[in-house]
N, C-alpha and C positions, 0 to 999 in steps of 0.2 A: 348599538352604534348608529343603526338608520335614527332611531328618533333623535337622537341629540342631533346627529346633522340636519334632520329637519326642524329642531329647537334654534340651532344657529340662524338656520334660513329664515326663519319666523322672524328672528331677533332683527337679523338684517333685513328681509322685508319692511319691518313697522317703522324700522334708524332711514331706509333710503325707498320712498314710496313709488317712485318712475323707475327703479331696478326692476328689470324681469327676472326671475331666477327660475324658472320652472326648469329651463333646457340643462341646469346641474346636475339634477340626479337623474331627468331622464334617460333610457337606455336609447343608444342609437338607431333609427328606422331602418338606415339600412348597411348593409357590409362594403366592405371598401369593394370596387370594381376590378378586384383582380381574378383572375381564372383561380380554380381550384386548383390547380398544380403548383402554382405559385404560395399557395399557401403552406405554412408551415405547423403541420399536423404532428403532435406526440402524444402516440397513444397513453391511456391511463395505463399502467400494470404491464407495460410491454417494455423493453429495455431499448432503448434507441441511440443509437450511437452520434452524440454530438461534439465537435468542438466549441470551447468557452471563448470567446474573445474578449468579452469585457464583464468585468465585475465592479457594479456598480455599489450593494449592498449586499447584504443576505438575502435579499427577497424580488432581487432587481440584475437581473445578467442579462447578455445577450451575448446568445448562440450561434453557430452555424450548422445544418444538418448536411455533411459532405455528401448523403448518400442520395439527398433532395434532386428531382432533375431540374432544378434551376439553379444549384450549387455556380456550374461550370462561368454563369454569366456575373457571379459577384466580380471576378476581375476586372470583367471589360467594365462595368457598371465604376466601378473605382479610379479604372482609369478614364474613361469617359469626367467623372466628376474632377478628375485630377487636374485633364486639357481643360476642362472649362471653367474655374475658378485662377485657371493662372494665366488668364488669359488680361491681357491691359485692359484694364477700365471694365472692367469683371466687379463689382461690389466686396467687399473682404466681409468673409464669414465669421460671425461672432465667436468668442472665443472666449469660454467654454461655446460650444453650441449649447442652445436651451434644447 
């Protein structure tokens, strides 16, 4: 699969000559700036107890880990996002979201 996507890239490089494309497949330098506890760790081989809130595909969900210690702040965060999109002259959120 990597070479054919590097076949495409090739293709597309020679079709659009001022395209940069290198930053595609590179992997990211660095990790997003959130503290470790905030991350959402599931171990390999260990059972960890989540809720599913959306099912997107088979191979595309999103979870919540209730036992996580930043679980307690998804509400305020929801509500938070609630007050300030319904707020007058707030820009309206695409819909689907991308």
């Amino acid at each position: 699969l990597q070479q054919q996507v590097e076949m495409a890239l090739s293709f597309i490089g020679k079709k659009f000559k001022d395209l940069d494309l290198t930053n595609l497949y590179a992997p990211p330098l660095t990790l997003p700036s959130l503290p470790i506890t905030s991350w959402l760790l599931l171990p390999s081989g260990v059972t960890v107890e989540v809720i599913v809130v959306n099912i997107v595909s088979a191979g595309h969900i999103f979870v919540q880990q209730h036992t996580h210690p930043t679980y307690h702040a998804l509400r305020s965060l929801d509500q938070q996002m609630f007050l300030c999109y319904s707020q007058p002259g707030t820009p309206a959120l695409p819909s689907p979201a991308e």
